[in-house]
C-alpha positions as CSV (number, residue, x, y, z in Angstrom):
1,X,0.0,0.0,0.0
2,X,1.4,3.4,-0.9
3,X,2.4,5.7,1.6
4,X,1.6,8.6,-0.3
5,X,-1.0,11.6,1.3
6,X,-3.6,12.1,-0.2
7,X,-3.9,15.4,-2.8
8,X,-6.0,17.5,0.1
9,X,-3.7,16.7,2.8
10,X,-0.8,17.9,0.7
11,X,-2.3,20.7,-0.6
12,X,-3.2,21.3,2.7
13,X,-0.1,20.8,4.2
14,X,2.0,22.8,0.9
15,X,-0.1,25.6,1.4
16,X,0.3,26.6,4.8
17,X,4.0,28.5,4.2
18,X,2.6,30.1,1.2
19,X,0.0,31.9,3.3
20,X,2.3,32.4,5.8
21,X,4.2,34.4,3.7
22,X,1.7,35.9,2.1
23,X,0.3,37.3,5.3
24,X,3.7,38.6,6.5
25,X,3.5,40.8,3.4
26,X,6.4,39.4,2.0
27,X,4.6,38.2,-1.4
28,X,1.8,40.1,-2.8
29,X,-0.3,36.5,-3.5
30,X,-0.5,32.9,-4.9
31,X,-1.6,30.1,-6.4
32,X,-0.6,26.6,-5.8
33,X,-1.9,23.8,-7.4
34,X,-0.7,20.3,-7.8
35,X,-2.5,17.1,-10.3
36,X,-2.0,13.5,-9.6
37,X,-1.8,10.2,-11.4
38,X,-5.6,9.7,-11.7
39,X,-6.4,13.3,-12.7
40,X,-7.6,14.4,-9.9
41,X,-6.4,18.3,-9.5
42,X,-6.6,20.8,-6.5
43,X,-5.8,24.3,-6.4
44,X,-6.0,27.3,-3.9
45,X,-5.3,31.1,-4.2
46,X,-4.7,33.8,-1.5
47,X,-3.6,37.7,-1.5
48,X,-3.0,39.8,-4.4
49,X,-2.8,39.9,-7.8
50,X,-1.8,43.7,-7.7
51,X,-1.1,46.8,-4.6
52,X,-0.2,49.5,-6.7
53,X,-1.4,52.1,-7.8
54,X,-4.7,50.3,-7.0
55,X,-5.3,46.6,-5.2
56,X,-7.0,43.6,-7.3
57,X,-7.1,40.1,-5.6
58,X,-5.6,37.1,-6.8
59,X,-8.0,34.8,-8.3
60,X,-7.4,31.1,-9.3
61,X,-7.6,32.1,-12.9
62,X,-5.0,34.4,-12.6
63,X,-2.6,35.1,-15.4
64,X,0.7,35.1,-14.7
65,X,3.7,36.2,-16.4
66,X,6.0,32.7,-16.4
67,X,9.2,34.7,-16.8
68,X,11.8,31.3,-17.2
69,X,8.9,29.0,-17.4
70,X,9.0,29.7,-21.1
71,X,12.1,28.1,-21.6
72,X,10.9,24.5,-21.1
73,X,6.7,25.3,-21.6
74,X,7.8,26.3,-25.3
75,X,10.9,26.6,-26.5
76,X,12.3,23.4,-25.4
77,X,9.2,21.5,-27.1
78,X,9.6,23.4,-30.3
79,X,13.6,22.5,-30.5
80,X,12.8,18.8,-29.3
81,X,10.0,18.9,-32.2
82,X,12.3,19.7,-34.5
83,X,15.1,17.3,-33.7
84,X,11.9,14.3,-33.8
85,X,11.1,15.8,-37.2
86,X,14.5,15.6,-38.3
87,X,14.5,19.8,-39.3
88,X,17.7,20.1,-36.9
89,X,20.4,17.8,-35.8
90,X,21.1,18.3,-31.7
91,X,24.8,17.4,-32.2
92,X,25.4,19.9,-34.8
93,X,26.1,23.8,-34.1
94,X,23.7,26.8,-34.4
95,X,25.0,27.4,-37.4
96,X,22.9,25.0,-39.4
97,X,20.1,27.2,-38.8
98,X,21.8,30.6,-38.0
99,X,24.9,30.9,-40.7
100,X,25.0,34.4,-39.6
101,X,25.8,33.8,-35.8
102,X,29.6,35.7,-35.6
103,X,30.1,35.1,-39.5
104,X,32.8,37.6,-39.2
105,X,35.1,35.3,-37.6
106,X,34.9,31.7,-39.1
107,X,36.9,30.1,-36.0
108,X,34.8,31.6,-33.2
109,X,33.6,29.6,-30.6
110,X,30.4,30.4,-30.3
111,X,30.0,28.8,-33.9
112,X,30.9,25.6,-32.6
113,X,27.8,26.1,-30.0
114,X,24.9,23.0,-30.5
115,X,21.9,23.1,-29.5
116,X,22.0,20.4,-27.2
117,X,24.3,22.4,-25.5
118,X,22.2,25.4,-25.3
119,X,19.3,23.3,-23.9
120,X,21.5,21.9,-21.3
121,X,23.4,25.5,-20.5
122,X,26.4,24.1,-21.1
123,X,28.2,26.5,-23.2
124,X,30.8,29.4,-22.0
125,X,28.1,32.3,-22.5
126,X,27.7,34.5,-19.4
127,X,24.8,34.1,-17.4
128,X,23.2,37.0,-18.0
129,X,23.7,40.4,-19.8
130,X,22.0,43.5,-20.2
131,X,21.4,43.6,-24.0
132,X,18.2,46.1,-23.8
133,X,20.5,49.0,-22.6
134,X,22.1,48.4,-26.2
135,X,18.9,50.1,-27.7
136,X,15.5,49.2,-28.6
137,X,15.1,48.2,-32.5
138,X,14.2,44.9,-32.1
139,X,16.4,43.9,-35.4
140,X,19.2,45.4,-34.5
141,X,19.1,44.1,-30.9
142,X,19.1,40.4,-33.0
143,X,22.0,41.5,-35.0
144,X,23.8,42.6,-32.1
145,X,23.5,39.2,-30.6
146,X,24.5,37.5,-33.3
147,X,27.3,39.2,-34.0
148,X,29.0,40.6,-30.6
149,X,31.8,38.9,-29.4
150,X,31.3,37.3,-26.0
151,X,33.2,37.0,-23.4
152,X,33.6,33.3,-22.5
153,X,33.4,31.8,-19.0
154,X,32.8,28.6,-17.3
155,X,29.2,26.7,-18.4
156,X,26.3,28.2,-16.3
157,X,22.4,28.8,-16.4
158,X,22.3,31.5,-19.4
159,X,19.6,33.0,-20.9
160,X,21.9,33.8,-24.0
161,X,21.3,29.9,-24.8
162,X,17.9,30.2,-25.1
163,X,17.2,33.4,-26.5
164,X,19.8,31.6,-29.3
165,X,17.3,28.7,-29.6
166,X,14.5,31.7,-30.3
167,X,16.4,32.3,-33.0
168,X,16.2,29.6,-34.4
169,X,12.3,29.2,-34.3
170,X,12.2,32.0,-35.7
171,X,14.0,31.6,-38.8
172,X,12.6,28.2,-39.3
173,X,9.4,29.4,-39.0
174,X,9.8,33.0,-41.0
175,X,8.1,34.8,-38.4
176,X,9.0,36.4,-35.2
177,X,8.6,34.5,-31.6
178,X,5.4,36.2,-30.6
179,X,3.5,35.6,-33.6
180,X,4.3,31.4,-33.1
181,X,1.5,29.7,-31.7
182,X,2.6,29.4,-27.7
183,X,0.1,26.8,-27.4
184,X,-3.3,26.3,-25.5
185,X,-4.1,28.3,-22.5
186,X,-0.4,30.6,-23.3
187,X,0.0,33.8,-24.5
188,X,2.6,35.9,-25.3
189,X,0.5,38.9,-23.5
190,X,-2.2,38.8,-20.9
191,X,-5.2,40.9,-19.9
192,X,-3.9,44.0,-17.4
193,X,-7.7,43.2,-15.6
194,X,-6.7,39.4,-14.9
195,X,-2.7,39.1,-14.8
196,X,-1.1,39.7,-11.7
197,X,1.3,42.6,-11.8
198,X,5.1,42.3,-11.6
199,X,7.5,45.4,-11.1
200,X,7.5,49.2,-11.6
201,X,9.7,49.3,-13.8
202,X,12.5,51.9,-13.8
203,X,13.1,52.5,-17.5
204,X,9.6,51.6,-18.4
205,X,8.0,54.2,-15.9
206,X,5.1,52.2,-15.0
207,X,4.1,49.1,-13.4
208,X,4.2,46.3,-15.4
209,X,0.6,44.1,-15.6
210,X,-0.2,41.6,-18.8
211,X,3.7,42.6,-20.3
212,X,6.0,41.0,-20.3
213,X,8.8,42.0,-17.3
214,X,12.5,40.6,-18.4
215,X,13.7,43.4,-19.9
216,X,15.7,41.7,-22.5
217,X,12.6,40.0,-24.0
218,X,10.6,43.2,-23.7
219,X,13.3,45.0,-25.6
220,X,13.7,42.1,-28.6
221,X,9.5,42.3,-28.3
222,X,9.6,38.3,-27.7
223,X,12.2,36.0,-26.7
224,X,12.9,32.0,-26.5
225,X,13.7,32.7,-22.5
226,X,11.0,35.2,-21.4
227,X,8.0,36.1,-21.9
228,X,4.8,33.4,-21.9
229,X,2.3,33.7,-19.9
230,X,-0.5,31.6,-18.2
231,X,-2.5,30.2,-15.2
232,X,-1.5,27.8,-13.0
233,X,-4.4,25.7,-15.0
234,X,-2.6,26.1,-18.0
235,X,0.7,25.2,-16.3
236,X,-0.7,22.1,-14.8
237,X,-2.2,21.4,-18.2
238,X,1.0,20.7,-20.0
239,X,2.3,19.1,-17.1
240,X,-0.4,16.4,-17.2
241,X,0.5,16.7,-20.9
242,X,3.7,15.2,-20.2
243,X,3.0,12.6,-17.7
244,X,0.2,11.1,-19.8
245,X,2.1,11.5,-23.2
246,X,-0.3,13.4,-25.0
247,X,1.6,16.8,-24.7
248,X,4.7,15.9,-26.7
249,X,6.5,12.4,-28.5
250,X,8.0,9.9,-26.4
251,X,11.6,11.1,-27.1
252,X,11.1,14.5,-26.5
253,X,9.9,13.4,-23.1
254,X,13.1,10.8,-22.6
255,X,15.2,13.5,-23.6
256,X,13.3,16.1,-21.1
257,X,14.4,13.6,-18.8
258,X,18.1,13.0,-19.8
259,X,20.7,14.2,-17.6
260,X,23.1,16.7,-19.7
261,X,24.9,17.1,-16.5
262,X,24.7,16.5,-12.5
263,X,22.1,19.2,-12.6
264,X,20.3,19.5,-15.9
265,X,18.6,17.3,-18.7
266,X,17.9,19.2,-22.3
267,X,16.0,22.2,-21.1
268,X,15.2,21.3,-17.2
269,X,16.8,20.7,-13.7
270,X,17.0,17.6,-11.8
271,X,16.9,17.4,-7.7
272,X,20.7,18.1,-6.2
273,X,21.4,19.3,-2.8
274,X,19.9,22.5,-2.2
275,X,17.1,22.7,-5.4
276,X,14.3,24.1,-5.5
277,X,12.1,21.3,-5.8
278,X,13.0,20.4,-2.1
279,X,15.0,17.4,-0.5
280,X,12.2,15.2,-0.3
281,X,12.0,14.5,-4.0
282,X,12.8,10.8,-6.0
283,X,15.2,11.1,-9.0
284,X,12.4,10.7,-11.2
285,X,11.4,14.7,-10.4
286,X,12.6,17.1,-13.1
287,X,11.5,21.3,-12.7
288,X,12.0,24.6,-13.4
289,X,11.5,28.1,-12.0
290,X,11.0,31.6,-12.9
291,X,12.2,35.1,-12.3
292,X,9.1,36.7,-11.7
293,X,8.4,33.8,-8.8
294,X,7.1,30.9,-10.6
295,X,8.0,27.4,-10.6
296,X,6.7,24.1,-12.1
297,X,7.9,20.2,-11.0
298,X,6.6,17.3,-12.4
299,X,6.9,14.0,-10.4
300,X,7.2,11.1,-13.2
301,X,7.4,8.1,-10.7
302,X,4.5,8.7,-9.1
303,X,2.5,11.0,-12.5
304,X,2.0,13.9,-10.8
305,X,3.1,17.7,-10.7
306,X,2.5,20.7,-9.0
307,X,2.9,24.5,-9.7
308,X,3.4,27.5,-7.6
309,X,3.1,30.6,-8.9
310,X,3.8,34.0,-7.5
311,X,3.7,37.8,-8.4
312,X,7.2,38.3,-5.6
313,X,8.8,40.9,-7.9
314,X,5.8,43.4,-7.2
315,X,6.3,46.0,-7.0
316,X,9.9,45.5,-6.9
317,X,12.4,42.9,-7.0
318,X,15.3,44.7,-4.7
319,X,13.7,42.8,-1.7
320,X,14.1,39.9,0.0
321,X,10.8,38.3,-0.5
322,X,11.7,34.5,0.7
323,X,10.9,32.6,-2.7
324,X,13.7,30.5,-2.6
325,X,13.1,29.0,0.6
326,X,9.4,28.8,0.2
327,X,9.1,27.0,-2.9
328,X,11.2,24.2,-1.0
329,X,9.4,23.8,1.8
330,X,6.2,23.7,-0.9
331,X,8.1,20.4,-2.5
332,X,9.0,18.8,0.8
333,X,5.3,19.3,2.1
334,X,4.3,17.8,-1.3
335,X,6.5,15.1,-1.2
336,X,6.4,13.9,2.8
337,X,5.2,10.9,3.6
338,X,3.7,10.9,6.6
Protein backbone atom coordinates (compact mmCIF):
# COMPACT_ATOMS: atom_id res chain seq x y z
CA UNK A 1 0.00 0.00 0.00
CA UNK A 2 1.37 3.35 -0.89
CA UNK A 3 2.44 5.66 1.61
CA UNK A 4 1.56 8.58 -0.25
CA UNK A 5 -1.04 11.62 1.30
CA UNK A 6 -3.61 12.13 -0.23
CA UNK A 7 -3.94 15.40 -2.75
CA UNK A 8 -5.97 17.48 0.12
CA UNK A 9 -3.70 16.75 2.80
CA UNK A 10 -0.80 17.89 0.72
CA UNK A 11 -2.27 20.73 -0.58
CA UNK A 12 -3.21 21.31 2.65
CA UNK A 13 -0.07 20.76 4.22
CA UNK A 14 2.00 22.80 0.88
CA UNK A 15 -0.10 25.59 1.39
CA UNK A 16 0.34 26.64 4.80
CA UNK A 17 3.99 28.47 4.17
CA UNK A 18 2.60 30.06 1.17
CA UNK A 19 0.02 31.91 3.30
CA UNK A 20 2.33 32.41 5.80
CA UNK A 21 4.17 34.35 3.71
CA UNK A 22 1.68 35.92 2.07
CA UNK A 23 0.31 37.34 5.34
CA UNK A 24 3.67 38.56 6.48
CA UNK A 25 3.54 40.79 3.43
CA UNK A 26 6.39 39.44 1.98
CA UNK A 27 4.65 38.23 -1.40
CA UNK A 28 1.76 40.15 -2.76
CA UNK A 29 -0.35 36.55 -3.51
CA UNK A 30 -0.47 32.88 -4.92
CA UNK A 31 -1.56 30.09 -6.37
CA UNK A 32 -0.59 26.63 -5.84
CA UNK A 33 -1.87 23.82 -7.35
CA UNK A 34 -0.71 20.30 -7.79
CA UNK A 35 -2.50 17.10 -10.30
CA UNK A 36 -1.98 13.53 -9.56
CA UNK A 37 -1.80 10.24 -11.44
CA UNK A 38 -5.59 9.73 -11.70
CA UNK A 39 -6.40 13.31 -12.73
CA UNK A 40 -7.63 14.40 -9.94
CA UNK A 41 -6.37 18.32 -9.53
CA UNK A 42 -6.55 20.78 -6.51
CA UNK A 43 -5.78 24.27 -6.43
CA UNK A 44 -6.03 27.29 -3.95
CA UNK A 45 -5.26 31.09 -4.19
CA UNK A 46 -4.68 33.84 -1.51
CA UNK A 47 -3.56 37.69 -1.46
CA UNK A 48 -3.04 39.83 -4.43
CA UNK A 49 -2.85 39.85 -7.76
CA UNK A 50 -1.81 43.71 -7.71
CA UNK A 51 -1.09 46.75 -4.60
CA UNK A 52 -0.21 49.54 -6.73
CA UNK A 53 -1.39 52.08 -7.84
CA UNK A 54 -4.73 50.27 -7.04
CA UNK A 55 -5.32 46.59 -5.23
CA UNK A 56 -7.01 43.64 -7.33
CA UNK A 57 -7.13 40.05 -5.60
CA UNK A 58 -5.63 37.05 -6.79
CA UNK A 59 -8.05 34.81 -8.33
CA UNK A 60 -7.40 31.14 -9.26
CA UNK A 61 -7.62 32.14 -12.89
CA UNK A 62 -4.98 34.44 -12.58
CA UNK A 63 -2.63 35.08 -15.41
CA UNK A 64 0.73 35.07 -14.72
CA UNK A 65 3.75 36.21 -16.44
CA UNK A 66 5.97 32.71 -16.38
CA UNK A 67 9.18 34.71 -16.76
CA UNK A 68 11.84 31.25 -17.21
CA UNK A 69 8.87 28.96 -17.36
CA UNK A 70 9.03 29.65 -21.11
CA UNK A 71 12.11 28.09 -21.61
CA UNK A 72 10.85 24.52 -21.08
CA UNK A 73 6.75 25.32 -21.58
CA UNK A 74 7.78 26.26 -25.34
CA UNK A 75 10.87 26.57 -26.48
CA UNK A 76 12.31 23.38 -25.36
CA UNK A 77 9.23 21.54 -27.11
CA UNK A 78 9.62 23.38 -30.25
CA UNK A 79 13.59 22.51 -30.53
CA UNK A 80 12.76 18.77 -29.30
CA UNK A 81 10.00 18.90 -32.23
CA UNK A 82 12.34 19.67 -34.49
CA UNK A 83 15.12 17.30 -33.74
CA UNK A 84 11.88 14.34 -33.83
CA UNK A 85 11.11 15.79 -37.19
CA UNK A 86 14.50 15.61 -38.31
CA UNK A 87 14.53 19.82 -39.27
CA UNK A 88 17.71 20.10 -36.93
CA UNK A 89 20.41 17.77 -35.79
CA UNK A 90 21.10 18.25 -31.65
CA UNK A 91 24.78 17.40 -32.19
CA UNK A 92 25.42 19.94 -34.84
CA UNK A 93 26.08 23.85 -34.09
CA UNK A 94 23.70 26.84 -34.36
CA UNK A 95 25.01 27.45 -37.40
CA UNK A 96 22.89 24.97 -39.39
CA UNK A 97 20.14 27.21 -38.78
CA UNK A 98 21.80 30.62 -37.98
CA UNK A 99 24.94 30.95 -40.71
CA UNK A 100 24.99 34.41 -39.65
CA UNK A 101 25.79 33.78 -35.82
CA UNK A 102 29.59 35.73 -35.60
CA UNK A 103 30.15 35.15 -39.49
CA UNK A 104 32.83 37.62 -39.22
CA UNK A 105 35.11 35.33 -37.64
CA UNK A 106 34.87 31.68 -39.14
CA UNK A 107 36.86 30.08 -35.98
CA UNK A 108 34.83 31.58 -33.17
CA UNK A 109 33.63 29.58 -30.62
CA UNK A 110 30.38 30.38 -30.25
CA UNK A 111 30.00 28.82 -33.92
CA UNK A 112 30.90 25.56 -32.64
CA UNK A 113 27.79 26.10 -29.98
CA UNK A 114 24.94 22.98 -30.47
CA UNK A 115 21.89 23.08 -29.55
CA UNK A 116 21.98 20.35 -27.20
CA UNK A 117 24.27 22.37 -25.53
CA UNK A 118 22.24 25.40 -25.26
CA UNK A 119 19.31 23.34 -23.86
CA UNK A 120 21.48 21.92 -21.27
CA UNK A 121 23.37 25.49 -20.45
CA UNK A 122 26.36 24.07 -21.13
CA UNK A 123 28.17 26.49 -23.23
CA UNK A 124 30.75 29.37 -22.00
CA UNK A 125 28.12 32.30 -22.49
CA UNK A 126 27.69 34.47 -19.41
CA UNK A 127 24.80 34.09 -17.39
CA UNK A 128 23.23 37.00 -18.00
CA UNK A 129 23.66 40.38 -19.76
CA UNK A 130 21.95 43.49 -20.22
CA UNK A 131 21.37 43.63 -24.02
CA UNK A 132 18.21 46.15 -23.79
CA UNK A 133 20.54 48.98 -22.59
CA UNK A 134 22.08 48.42 -26.24
CA UNK A 135 18.89 50.14 -27.68
CA UNK A 136 15.48 49.23 -28.56
CA UNK A 137 15.13 48.23 -32.51
CA UNK A 138 14.20 44.90 -32.07
CA UNK A 139 16.39 43.85 -35.41
CA UNK A 140 19.22 45.42 -34.49
CA UNK A 141 19.12 44.09 -30.94
CA UNK A 142 19.12 40.35 -33.04
CA UNK A 143 22.04 41.47 -35.02
CA UNK A 144 23.84 42.62 -32.09
CA UNK A 145 23.45 39.18 -30.55
CA UNK A 146 24.49 37.52 -33.26
CA UNK A 147 27.34 39.18 -33.98
CA UNK A 148 28.99 40.55 -30.64
CA UNK A 149 31.80 38.88 -29.39
CA UNK A 150 31.32 37.28 -25.97
CA UNK A 151 33.24 37.02 -23.40
CA UNK A 152 33.63 33.28 -22.53
CA UNK A 153 33.45 31.84 -19.04
CA UNK A 154 32.75 28.58 -17.33
CA UNK A 155 29.20 26.70 -18.42
CA UNK A 156 26.26 28.17 -16.32
CA UNK A 157 22.42 28.83 -16.37
CA UNK A 158 22.27 31.53 -19.39
CA UNK A 159 19.63 33.00 -20.87
CA UNK A 160 21.93 33.78 -24.02
CA UNK A 161 21.32 29.95 -24.78
CA UNK A 162 17.88 30.17 -25.06
CA UNK A 163 17.23 33.38 -26.50
CA UNK A 164 19.78 31.60 -29.33
CA UNK A 165 17.35 28.72 -29.65
CA UNK A 166 14.45 31.66 -30.32
CA UNK A 167 16.40 32.33 -33.02
CA UNK A 168 16.20 29.59 -34.43
CA UNK A 169 12.31 29.16 -34.30
CA UNK A 170 12.22 31.97 -35.70
CA UNK A 171 14.01 31.63 -38.76
CA UNK A 172 12.56 28.20 -39.31
CA UNK A 173 9.36 29.43 -39.02
CA UNK A 174 9.83 33.03 -41.01
CA UNK A 175 8.12 34.82 -38.41
CA UNK A 176 9.00 36.39 -35.21
CA UNK A 177 8.64 34.51 -31.63
CA UNK A 178 5.43 36.21 -30.56
CA UNK A 179 3.48 35.65 -33.57
CA UNK A 180 4.29 31.45 -33.05
CA UNK A 181 1.52 29.72 -31.66
CA UNK A 182 2.65 29.41 -27.75
CA UNK A 183 0.14 26.81 -27.36
CA UNK A 184 -3.31 26.27 -25.54
CA UNK A 185 -4.07 28.29 -22.49
CA UNK A 186 -0.40 30.57 -23.32
CA UNK A 187 0.02 33.75 -24.45
CA UNK A 188 2.60 35.90 -25.27
CA UNK A 189 0.54 38.94 -23.50
CA UNK A 190 -2.24 38.81 -20.92
CA UNK A 191 -5.24 40.92 -19.92
CA UNK A 192 -3.85 44.01 -17.43
CA UNK A 193 -7.65 43.18 -15.62
CA UNK A 194 -6.74 39.44 -14.95
CA UNK A 195 -2.74 39.13 -14.84
CA UNK A 196 -1.15 39.69 -11.66
CA UNK A 197 1.27 42.56 -11.78
CA UNK A 198 5.08 42.29 -11.62
CA UNK A 199 7.48 45.44 -11.15
CA UNK A 200 7.50 49.25 -11.58
CA UNK A 201 9.66 49.28 -13.77
CA UNK A 202 12.47 51.92 -13.76
CA UNK A 203 13.11 52.53 -17.50
CA UNK A 204 9.55 51.59 -18.40
CA UNK A 205 8.00 54.16 -15.91
CA UNK A 206 5.15 52.16 -15.03
CA UNK A 207 4.11 49.06 -13.35
CA UNK A 208 4.21 46.25 -15.37
CA UNK A 209 0.63 44.06 -15.61
CA UNK A 210 -0.21 41.57 -18.83
CA UNK A 211 3.72 42.63 -20.34
CA UNK A 212 5.98 41.05 -20.28
CA UNK A 213 8.84 42.02 -17.30
CA UNK A 214 12.46 40.65 -18.41
CA UNK A 215 13.65 43.45 -19.90
CA UNK A 216 15.74 41.70 -22.48
CA UNK A 217 12.63 40.00 -24.04
CA UNK A 218 10.65 43.23 -23.67
CA UNK A 219 13.26 44.98 -25.58
CA UNK A 220 13.69 42.14 -28.60
CA UNK A 221 9.53 42.31 -28.31
CA UNK A 222 9.64 38.30 -27.71
CA UNK A 223 12.24 35.97 -26.74
CA UNK A 224 12.94 32.04 -26.51
CA UNK A 225 13.68 32.70 -22.55
CA UNK A 226 10.99 35.24 -21.36
CA UNK A 227 8.04 36.13 -21.93
CA UNK A 228 4.80 33.36 -21.87
CA UNK A 229 2.29 33.72 -19.89
CA UNK A 230 -0.52 31.58 -18.21
CA UNK A 231 -2.55 30.21 -15.20
CA UNK A 232 -1.46 27.75 -13.01
CA UNK A 233 -4.44 25.69 -15.00
CA UNK A 234 -2.63 26.07 -18.03
CA UNK A 235 0.71 25.16 -16.26
CA UNK A 236 -0.70 22.05 -14.78
CA UNK A 237 -2.23 21.37 -18.19
CA UNK A 238 1.04 20.75 -19.98
CA UNK A 239 2.25 19.08 -17.10
CA UNK A 240 -0.35 16.37 -17.24
CA UNK A 241 0.51 16.74 -20.89
CA UNK A 242 3.68 15.21 -20.24
CA UNK A 243 2.98 12.65 -17.70
CA UNK A 244 0.19 11.13 -19.76
CA UNK A 245 2.08 11.50 -23.20
CA UNK A 246 -0.34 13.38 -25.04
CA UNK A 247 1.63 16.77 -24.69
CA UNK A 248 4.66 15.85 -26.74
CA UNK A 249 6.54 12.39 -28.52
CA UNK A 250 8.01 9.88 -26.39
CA UNK A 251 11.59 11.12 -27.11
CA UNK A 252 11.11 14.46 -26.48
CA UNK A 253 9.90 13.38 -23.13
CA UNK A 254 13.15 10.81 -22.57
CA UNK A 255 15.18 13.49 -23.57
CA UNK A 256 13.29 16.12 -21.10
CA UNK A 257 14.37 13.63 -18.83
CA UNK A 258 18.11 12.97 -19.84
CA UNK A 259 20.68 14.20 -17.61
CA UNK A 260 23.14 16.67 -19.72
CA UNK A 261 24.91 17.05 -16.49
CA UNK A 262 24.67 16.47 -12.50
CA UNK A 263 22.07 19.20 -12.64
CA UNK A 264 20.27 19.54 -15.89
CA UNK A 265 18.63 17.35 -18.72
CA UNK A 266 17.89 19.21 -22.34
CA UNK A 267 16.04 22.20 -21.11
CA UNK A 268 15.21 21.33 -17.24
CA UNK A 269 16.85 20.71 -13.71
CA UNK A 270 17.04 17.60 -11.82
CA UNK A 271 16.92 17.42 -7.66
CA UNK A 272 20.68 18.10 -6.21
CA UNK A 273 21.45 19.35 -2.83
CA UNK A 274 19.89 22.50 -2.23
CA UNK A 275 17.06 22.69 -5.35
CA UNK A 276 14.30 24.12 -5.53
CA UNK A 277 12.13 21.30 -5.76
CA UNK A 278 13.02 20.39 -2.14
CA UNK A 279 14.97 17.38 -0.53
CA UNK A 280 12.23 15.24 -0.31
CA UNK A 281 12.03 14.46 -4.04
CA UNK A 282 12.77 10.83 -6.05
CA UNK A 283 15.25 11.09 -9.04
CA UNK A 284 12.40 10.72 -11.23
CA UNK A 285 11.38 14.73 -10.36
CA UNK A 286 12.57 17.10 -13.10
CA UNK A 287 11.52 21.30 -12.65
CA UNK A 288 11.97 24.65 -13.40
CA UNK A 289 11.53 28.10 -11.96
CA UNK A 290 10.97 31.61 -12.87
CA UNK A 291 12.20 35.13 -12.28
CA UNK A 292 9.08 36.69 -11.73
CA UNK A 293 8.44 33.82 -8.84
CA UNK A 294 7.06 30.89 -10.55
CA UNK A 295 8.01 27.38 -10.64
CA UNK A 296 6.71 24.05 -12.08
CA UNK A 297 7.86 20.24 -11.03
CA UNK A 298 6.63 17.30 -12.38
CA UNK A 299 6.89 13.99 -10.42
CA UNK A 300 7.24 11.07 -13.19
CA UNK A 301 7.37 8.11 -10.70
CA UNK A 302 4.46 8.72 -9.13
CA UNK A 303 2.47 10.97 -12.52
CA UNK A 304 2.03 13.85 -10.79
CA UNK A 305 3.05 17.73 -10.74
CA UNK A 306 2.49 20.73 -9.03
CA UNK A 307 2.87 24.55 -9.75
CA UNK A 308 3.42 27.53 -7.57
CA UNK A 309 3.05 30.63 -8.91
CA UNK A 310 3.80 34.04 -7.45
CA UNK A 311 3.68 37.78 -8.39
CA UNK A 312 7.20 38.26 -5.56
CA UNK A 313 8.79 40.95 -7.94
CA UNK A 314 5.82 43.35 -7.24
CA UNK A 315 6.31 46.04 -7.05
CA UNK A 316 9.90 45.49 -6.94
CA UNK A 317 12.36 42.87 -6.99
CA UNK A 318 15.28 44.65 -4.66
CA UNK A 319 13.66 42.82 -1.65
CA UNK A 320 14.12 39.93 0.01
CA UNK A 321 10.83 38.26 -0.47
CA UNK A 322 11.69 34.53 0.69
CA UNK A 323 10.89 32.61 -2.66
CA UNK A 324 13.68 30.48 -2.61
CA UNK A 325 13.11 28.97 0.56
CA UNK A 326 9.37 28.75 0.17
CA UNK A 327 9.15 26.99 -2.88
CA UNK A 328 11.19 24.16 -0.98
CA UNK A 329 9.38 23.76 1.83
CA UNK A 330 6.20 23.66 -0.89
CA UNK A 331 8.13 20.44 -2.51
CA UNK A 332 9.03 18.85 0.76
CA UNK A 333 5.25 19.27 2.14
CA UNK A 334 4.29 17.76 -1.27
CA UNK A 335 6.46 15.11 -1.21
CA UNK A 336 6.40 13.94 2.79
CA UNK A 337 5.18 10.90 3.57
CA UNK A 338 3.74 10.91 6.65
Amino acid sequence: MSSRLDIETRLDRAFSPVAALVEAGRVPGAVLGIVDADGSRRLRHIGQAQTVPEARPMTQDTWFDLASLTKVLFTTPAILALADAGTIDLDTPLTTVLPDLRHYNLDAWERKVTFRQCLGHQTPFPAVEPIYTYGRDPDLLRTFILQREWRAGPSVYSDINFILLGFVLERLNGKWIRELDPGAGFAWSADPLNAAATENCYWRHRVLCGEVHDDNCSALEGAGHAGLFGTADSVLDFAQGLLDGTGASADAIALMRLPISGKRTHGWELPYDGWSGGDQCNGSVIGHTGFTGTGLWIDFATGSAWTLLTNRVHPTRHFDSGIFTLRRAVGDAINAKS
